[in-house]
SEFI-406282 format. One record per residue (C-alpha): residue number from 1; residue in three letters; x, y, z. Coordinates in nm, 2 decimals, decimal comma. Layout:
NUM:Ala:X:Y:Z
...
This chain:
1:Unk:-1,17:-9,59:0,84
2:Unk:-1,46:-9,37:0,98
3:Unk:-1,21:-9,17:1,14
4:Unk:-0,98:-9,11:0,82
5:Unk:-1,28:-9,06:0,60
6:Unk:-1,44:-8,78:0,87
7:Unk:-1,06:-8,63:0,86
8:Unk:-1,06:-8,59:0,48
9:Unk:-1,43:-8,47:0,47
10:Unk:-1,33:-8,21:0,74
11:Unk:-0,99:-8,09:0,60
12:Unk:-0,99:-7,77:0,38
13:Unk:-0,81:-7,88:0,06
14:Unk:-1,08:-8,21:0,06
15:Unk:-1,33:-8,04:-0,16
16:Unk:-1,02:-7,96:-0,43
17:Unk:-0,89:-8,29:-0,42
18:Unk:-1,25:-8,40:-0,53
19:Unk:-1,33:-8,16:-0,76
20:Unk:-0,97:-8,23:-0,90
21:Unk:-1,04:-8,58:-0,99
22:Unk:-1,35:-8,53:-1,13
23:Unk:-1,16:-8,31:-1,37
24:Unk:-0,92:-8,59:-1,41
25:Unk:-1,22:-8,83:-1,47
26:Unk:-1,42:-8,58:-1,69
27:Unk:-1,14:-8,58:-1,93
28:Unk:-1,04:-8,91:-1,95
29:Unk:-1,37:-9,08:-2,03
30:Unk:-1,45:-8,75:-2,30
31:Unk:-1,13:-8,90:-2,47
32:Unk:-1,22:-9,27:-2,44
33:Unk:-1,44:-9,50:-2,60
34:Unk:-1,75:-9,42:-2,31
35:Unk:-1,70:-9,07:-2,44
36:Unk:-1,97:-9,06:-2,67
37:Unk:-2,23:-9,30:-2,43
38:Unk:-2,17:-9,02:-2,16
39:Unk:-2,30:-8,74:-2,40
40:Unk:-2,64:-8,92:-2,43
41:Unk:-2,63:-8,94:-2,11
42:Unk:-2,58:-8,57:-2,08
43:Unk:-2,85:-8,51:-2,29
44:Unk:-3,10:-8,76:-2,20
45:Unk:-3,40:-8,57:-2,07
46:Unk:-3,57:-8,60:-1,74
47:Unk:-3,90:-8,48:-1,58
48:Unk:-4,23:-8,39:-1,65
49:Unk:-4,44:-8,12:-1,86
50:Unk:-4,77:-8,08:-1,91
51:Unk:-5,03:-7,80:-2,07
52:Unk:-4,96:-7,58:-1,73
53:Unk:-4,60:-7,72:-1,61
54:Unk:-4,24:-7,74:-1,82
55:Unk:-4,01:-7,94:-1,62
56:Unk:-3,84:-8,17:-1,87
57:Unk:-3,48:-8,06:-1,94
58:Unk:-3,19:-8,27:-2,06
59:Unk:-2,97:-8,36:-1,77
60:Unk:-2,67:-8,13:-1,84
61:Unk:-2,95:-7,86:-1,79
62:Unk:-3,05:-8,01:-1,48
63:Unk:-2,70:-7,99:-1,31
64:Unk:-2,62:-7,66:-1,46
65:Unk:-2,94:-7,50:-1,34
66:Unk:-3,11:-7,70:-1,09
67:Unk:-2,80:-7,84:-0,90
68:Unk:-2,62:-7,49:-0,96
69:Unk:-2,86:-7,29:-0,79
70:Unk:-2,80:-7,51:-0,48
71:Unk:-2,45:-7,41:-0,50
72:Unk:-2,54:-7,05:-0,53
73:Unk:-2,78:-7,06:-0,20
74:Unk:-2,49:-7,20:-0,03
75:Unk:-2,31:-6,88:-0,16
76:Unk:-2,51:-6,65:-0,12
77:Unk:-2,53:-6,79:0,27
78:Unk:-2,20:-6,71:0,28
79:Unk:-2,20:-6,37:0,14
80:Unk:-2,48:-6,27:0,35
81:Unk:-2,39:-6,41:0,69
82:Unk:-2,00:-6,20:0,60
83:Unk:-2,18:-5,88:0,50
84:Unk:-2,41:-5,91:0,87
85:Unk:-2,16:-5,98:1,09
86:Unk:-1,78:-6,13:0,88
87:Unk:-1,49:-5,96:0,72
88:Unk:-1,74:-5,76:0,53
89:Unk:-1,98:-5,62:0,81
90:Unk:-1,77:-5,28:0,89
91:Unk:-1,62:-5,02:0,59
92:Unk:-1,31:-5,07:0,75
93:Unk:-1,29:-5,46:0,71
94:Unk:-1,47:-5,45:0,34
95:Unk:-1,33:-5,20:0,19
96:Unk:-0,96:-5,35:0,06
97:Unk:-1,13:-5,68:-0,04
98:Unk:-1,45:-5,53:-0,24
99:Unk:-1,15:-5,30:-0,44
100:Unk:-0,95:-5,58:-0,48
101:Unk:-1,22:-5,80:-0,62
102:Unk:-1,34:-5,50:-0,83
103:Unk:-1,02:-5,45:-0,99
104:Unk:-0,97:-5,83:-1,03
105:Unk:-1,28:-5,85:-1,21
106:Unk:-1,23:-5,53:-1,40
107:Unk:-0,85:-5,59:-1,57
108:Unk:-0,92:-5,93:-1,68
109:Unk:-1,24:-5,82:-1,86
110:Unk:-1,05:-5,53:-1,99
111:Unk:-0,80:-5,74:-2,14
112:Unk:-1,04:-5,99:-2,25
113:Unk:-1,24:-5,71:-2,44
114:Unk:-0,91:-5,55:-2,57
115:Unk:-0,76:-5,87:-2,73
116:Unk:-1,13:-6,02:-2,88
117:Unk:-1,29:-5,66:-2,96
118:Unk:-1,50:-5,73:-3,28
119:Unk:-1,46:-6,08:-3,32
120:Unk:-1,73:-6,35:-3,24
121:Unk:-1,63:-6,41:-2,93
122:Unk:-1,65:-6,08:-2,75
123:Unk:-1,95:-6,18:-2,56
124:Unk:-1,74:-6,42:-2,36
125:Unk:-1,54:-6,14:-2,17
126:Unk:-1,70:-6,24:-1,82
127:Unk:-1,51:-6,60:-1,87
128:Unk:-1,26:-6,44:-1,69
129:Unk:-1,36:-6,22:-1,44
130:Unk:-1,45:-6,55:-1,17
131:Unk:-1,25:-6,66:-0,88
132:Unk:-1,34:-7,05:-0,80
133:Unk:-1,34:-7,07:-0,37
134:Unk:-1,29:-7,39:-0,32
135:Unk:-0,99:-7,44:-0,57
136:Unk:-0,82:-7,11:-0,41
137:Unk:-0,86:-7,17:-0,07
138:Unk:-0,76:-7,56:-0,10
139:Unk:-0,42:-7,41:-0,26
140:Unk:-0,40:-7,17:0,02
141:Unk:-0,49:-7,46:0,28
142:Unk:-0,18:-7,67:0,14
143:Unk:0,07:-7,40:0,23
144:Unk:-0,08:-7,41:0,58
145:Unk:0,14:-7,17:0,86
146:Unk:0,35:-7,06:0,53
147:Unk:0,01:-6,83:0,47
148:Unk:-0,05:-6,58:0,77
149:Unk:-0,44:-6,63:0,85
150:Unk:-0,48:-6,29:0,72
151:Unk:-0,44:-6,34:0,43
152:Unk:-0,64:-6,68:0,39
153:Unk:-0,92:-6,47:0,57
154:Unk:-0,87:-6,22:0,30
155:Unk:-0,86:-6,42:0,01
156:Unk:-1,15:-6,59:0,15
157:Unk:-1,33:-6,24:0,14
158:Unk:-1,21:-6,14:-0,20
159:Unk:-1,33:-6,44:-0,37
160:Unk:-1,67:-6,40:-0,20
161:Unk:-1,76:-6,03:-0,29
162:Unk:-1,61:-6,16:-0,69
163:Unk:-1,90:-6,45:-0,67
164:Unk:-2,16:-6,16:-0,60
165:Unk:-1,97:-5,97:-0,88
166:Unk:-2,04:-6,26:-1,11
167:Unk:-2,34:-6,35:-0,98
168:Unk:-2,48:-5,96:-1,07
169:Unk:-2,30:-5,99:-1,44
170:Unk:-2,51:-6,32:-1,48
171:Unk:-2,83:-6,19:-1,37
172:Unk:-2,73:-5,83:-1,55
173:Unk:-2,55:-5,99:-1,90
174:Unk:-2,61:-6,34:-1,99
175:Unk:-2,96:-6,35:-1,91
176:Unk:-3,20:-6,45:-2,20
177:Unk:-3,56:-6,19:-2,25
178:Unk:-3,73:-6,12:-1,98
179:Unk:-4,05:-6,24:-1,97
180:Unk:-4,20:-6,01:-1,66
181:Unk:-4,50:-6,18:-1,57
182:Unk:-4,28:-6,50:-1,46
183:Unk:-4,05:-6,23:-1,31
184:Unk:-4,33:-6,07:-1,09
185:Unk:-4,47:-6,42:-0,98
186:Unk:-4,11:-6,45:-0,86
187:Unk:-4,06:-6,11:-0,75
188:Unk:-4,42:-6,15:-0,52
189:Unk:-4,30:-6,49:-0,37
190:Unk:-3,97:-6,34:-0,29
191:Unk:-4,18:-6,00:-0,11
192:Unk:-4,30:-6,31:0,13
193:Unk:-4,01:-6,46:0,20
194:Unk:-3,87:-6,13:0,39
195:Unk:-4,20:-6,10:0,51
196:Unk:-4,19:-6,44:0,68
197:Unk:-3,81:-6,31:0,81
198:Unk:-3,97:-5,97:0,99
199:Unk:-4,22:-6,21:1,16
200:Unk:-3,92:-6,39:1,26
201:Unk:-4,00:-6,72:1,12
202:Unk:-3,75:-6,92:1,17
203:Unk:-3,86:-7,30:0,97
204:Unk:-3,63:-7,32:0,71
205:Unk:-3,91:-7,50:0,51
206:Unk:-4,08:-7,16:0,51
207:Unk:-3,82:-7,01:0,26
208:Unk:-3,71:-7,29:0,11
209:Unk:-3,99:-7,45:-0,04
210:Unk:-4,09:-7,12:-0,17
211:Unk:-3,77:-7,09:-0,32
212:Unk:-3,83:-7,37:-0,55
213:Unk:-4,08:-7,18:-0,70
214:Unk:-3,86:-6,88:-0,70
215:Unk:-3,62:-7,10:-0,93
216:Unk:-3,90:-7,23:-1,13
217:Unk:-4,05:-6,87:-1,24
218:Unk:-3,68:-6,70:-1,26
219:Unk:-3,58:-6,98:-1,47
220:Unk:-3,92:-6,92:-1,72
221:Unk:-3,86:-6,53:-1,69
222:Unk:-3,54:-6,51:-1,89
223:Unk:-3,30:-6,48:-1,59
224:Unk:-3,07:-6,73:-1,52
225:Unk:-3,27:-6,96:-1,29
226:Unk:-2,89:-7,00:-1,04
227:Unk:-3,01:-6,66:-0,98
228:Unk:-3,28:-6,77:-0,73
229:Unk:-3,04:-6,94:-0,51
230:Unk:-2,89:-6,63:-0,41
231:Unk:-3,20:-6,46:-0,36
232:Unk:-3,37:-6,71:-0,13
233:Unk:-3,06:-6,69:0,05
234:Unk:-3,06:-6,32:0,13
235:Unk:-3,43:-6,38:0,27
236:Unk:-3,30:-6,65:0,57
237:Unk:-3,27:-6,50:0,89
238:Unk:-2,93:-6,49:1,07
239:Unk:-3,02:-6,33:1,41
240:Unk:-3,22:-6,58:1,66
241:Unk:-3,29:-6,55:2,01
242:Unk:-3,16:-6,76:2,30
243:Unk:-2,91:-7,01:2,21
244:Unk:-3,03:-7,18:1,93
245:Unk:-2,85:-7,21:1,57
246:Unk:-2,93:-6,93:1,36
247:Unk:-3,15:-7,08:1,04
248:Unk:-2,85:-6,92:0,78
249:Unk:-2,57:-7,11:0,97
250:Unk:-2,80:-7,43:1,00
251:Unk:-2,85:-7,42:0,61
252:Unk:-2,48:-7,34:0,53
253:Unk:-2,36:-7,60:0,75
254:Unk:-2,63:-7,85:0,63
255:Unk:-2,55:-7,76:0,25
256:Unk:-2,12:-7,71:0,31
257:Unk:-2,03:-8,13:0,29
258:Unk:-2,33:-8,16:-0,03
259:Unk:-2,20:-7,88:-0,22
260:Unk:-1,81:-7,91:-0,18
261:Unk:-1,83:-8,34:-0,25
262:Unk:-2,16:-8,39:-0,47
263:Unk:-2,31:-8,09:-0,66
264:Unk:-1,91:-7,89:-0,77
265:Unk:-1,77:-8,22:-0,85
266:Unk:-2,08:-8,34:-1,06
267:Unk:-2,08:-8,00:-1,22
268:Unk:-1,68:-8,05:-1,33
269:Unk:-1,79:-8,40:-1,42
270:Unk:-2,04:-8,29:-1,70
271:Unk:-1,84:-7,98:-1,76
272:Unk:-1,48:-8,05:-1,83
273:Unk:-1,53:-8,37:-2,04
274:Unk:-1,39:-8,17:-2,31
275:Unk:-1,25:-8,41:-2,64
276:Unk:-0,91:-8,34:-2,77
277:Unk:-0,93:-8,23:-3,10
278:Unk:-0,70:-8,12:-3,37
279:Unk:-0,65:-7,76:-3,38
280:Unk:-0,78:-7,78:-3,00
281:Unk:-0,42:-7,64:-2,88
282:Unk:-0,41:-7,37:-3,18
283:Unk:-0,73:-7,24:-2,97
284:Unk:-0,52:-7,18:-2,73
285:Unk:-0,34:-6,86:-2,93
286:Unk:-0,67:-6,76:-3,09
287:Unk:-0,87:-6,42:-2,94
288:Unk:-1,04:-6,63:-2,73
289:Unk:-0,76:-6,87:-2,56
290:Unk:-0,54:-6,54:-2,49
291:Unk:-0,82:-6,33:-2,38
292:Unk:-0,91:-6,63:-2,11
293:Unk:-0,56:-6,71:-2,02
294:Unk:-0,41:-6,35:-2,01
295:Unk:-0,71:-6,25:-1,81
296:Unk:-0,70:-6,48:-1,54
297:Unk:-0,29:-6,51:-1,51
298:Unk:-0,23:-6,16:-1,54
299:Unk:-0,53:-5,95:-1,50
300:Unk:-0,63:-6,12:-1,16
301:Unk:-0,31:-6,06:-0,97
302:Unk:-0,27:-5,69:-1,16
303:Unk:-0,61:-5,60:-1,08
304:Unk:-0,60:-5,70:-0,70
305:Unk:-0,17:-5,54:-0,67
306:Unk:-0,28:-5,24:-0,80
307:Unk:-0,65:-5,21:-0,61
308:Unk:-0,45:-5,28:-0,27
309:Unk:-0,17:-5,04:-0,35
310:Unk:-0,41:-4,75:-0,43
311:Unk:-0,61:-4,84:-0,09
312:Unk:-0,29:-4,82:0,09
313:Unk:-0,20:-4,50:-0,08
314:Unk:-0,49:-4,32:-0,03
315:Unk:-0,49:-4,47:0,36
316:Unk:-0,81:-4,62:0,33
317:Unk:-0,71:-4,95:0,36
318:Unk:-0,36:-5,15:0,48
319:Unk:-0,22:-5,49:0,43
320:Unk:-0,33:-5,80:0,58
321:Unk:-0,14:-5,86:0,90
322:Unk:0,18:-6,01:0,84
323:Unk:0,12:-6,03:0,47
324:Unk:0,41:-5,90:0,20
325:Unk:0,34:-5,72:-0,14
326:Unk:0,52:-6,05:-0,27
327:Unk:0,21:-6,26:-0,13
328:Unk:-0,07:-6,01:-0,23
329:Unk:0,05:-6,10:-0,59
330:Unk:0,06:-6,45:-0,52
331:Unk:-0,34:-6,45:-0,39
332:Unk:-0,42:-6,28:-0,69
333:Unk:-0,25:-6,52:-0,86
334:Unk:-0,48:-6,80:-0,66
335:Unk:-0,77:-6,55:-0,75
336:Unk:-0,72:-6,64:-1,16
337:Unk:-0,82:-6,95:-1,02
338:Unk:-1,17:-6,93:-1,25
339:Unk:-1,27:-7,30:-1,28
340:Unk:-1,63:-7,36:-1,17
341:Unk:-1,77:-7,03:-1,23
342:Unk:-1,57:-6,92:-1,56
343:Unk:-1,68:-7,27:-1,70
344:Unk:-2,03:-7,18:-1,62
345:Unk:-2,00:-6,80:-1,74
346:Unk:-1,87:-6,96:-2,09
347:Unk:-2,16:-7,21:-2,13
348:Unk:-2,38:-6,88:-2,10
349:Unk:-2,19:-6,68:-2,36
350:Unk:-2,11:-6,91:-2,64
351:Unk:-2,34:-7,14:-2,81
352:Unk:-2,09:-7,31:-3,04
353:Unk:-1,98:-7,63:-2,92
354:Unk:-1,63:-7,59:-3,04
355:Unk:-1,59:-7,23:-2,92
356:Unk:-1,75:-7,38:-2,56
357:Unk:-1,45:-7,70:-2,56
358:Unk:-1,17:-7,39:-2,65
359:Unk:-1,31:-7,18:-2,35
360:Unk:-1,33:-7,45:-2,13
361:Unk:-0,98:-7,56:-2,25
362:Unk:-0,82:-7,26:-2,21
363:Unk:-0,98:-7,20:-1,88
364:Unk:-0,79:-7,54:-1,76
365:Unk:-0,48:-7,41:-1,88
366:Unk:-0,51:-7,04:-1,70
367:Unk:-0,65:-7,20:-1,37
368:Unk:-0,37:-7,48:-1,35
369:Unk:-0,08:-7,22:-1,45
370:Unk:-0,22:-6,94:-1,23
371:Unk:-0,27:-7,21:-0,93
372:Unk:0,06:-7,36:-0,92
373:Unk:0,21:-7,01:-1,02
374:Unk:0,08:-6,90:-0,71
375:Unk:0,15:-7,17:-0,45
376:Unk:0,53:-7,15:-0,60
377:Unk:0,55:-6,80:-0,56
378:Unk:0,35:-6,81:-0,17
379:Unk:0,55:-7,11:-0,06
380:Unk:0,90:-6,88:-0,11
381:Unk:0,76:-6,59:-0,03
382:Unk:0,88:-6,40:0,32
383:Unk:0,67:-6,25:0,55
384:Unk:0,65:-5,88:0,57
385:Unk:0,82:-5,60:0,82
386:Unk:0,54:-5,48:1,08
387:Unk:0,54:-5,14:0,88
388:Unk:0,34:-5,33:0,61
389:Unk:0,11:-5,05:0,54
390:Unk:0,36:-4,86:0,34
């Protein structure tokens, strides 16, 4: 039994069987009788606050910006450890993923703006502009040696430099007034942290603990508090001496199994437990449903086709090895995968319950569709000729 369980934790489409139940679960009890007992619970505050300290918050707000942030350290480990020494350390190797997340961001916006343009839900046209890792790659995993590692390599990359898209439209967009005096407490504590990395410290308690207070003034100064994950990440060193674990790759590791089975399927737990309604599938055809569906089906795998064609054509950029133009549209297909961060974008832009159970709705619909889209069209797909780069 310790041996299956180990296999399951270690295989790579683990964390989307999880995280695929939870959905499964989230749903079912929002429709049941328990549904409304697991609101309060939602809401139920936890914590402390006092004259000098605020830290009692409901516990929906707990997993969306405490638990979150954890998630985002762990991503921003893994954006910082590809940008030193992955796919994304050499122009050569970055250049065809960072245009085909920038035009996969891009489209689906643009099509979100065009279709919700002066209605009151224009604010929500980042909903569609996120790739969710762990449900893309799990798809990709299933199709195993029908993939070429390429391309699992490159979707990989792709959906990391669209997190650090989203994370910047968070922290750019959908952040509340900034209160600077929190923001420079923060901004000074973060000063030490890559202080303490040109000493060399290596302690992980060194940036960590620090970071919690990072998180506790970013989230008081107006920008989303997920927002100090990433930073604290950028500040842990990578290079060590000898032939001890780097402290980045000790930290990702340590926070990979946590992440991928606790904190993503908790956050899909208290985020998808959407109640079915009346009118809930006419939402589905209203600005909003389109704009979130169109954008992730179609403006995904347009923005990422047309981003790789124009780095081929201008020879600044060729196909992954072995890959067909048949599969680049089926990983951009995977890419309109939104799920964890979409959800999370939409909680930011809508403060309407109703107009937060349609965008989480619709994102269900466009992330299901585009996933199984995708692994349809990867699992027939044929491998391309070795003059690919044409």
């Amino acid at each position: 039994m310790l041996k299956t369980l180990r296999n399951f934790i270690d295989s790579p489409t683990s964390g989307g069987i999880i995280l695929f139940i939870c959905v499964v679960v989230s749903l079912t009890l929002a429709n049941s009788p328990l549904g409304d007992p697991f609101d309060r619970l939602l809401n139920t505050s936890l914590g402390f606050e006092n004259d000098a300290v605020h830290l009692k918050y409901s516990v929906a707000l707990w997993i969306n910006d405490g638990l979150m942030a954890i998630f985002f350290l762990l991503v921003g480990l893994e954006i910082k450890r590809e940008l030193v020494s992955g796919e994304l350390s050499t122009p050569r190797q970055a250049l065809l993923p960072i245009l085909c997340a920038f035009g996969g961001a891009i489209v689906p916006a643009g099509i979100y703006i065009f279709v919700n343009q002066g209605t009151e839900t224009a604010s929500g046209w980042g909903i569609p502009m996120a790739t969710d890792i762990a449900f893309a790659l799990a798809v990709v995993a299933m199709l195993g040696k029908r993939v070429p590692a390429s391309l699992k390599i490159f979707l990989a990359a792709l959906a990391i430099v669209d997190d650090l898209i989203a994370i910047l439209v968070i922290a750019v967009f959908y952040s509340a007034e900034l209160h600077t005096v929190y923001l420079g407490y923060a901004a000074a504590i973060l000063a030490l942290l890559f202080v303490f990395n040109r000493m060399g410290v290596k302690s992980l308690a060194f940036y960590l603990v620090p970071g919690l207070l990072i998180w506790y003034f970013i989230h008081h100064s107006g920008i989303h508090a997920t927002i100090a994950g990433v930073l604290t990440a950028m500040t842990i060193p990578l290079a060590t001496k000898g032939k001890d674990e780097p402290p980045l790759l000790k930290l990702e590791h340590a926070l990979t199994t946590p992440v991928n089975f606790l904190i993503v399927p908790v956050f899909a737990l208290a985020n998808t437990n959407i109640r079915f309604e009346d009118g809930m599938l006419e939402g589905l055809i209203s600005p909003l449903g389109i704009g979130i569906i169109l954008g992730l089906m179609l403006g995904k795998p347009i923005g990422v086709y047309l981003m790789t064609k124009l780095a081929i054509t201008l020879r600044i950029g060729s196909l992954p090895q072995g890959a067909s133009w048949t599969q680049i549209i089926g990983i951009g297909l995977l890419a309109g995968i939104g799920f964890t961060m979409s959800i999370f974008i939409a909680l930011l832009s809508f403060s309407d319950d109703l107009l937060i159970a349609e965008a989480k709705f619709s994102i269900l619909v466009a992330s299901l569709l585009s996933g199984v889209i995708g692994y349809v069209l990867l699992n027939k797909a044929k491998a391309s000729t070795p003059t690919n780069n044409t």
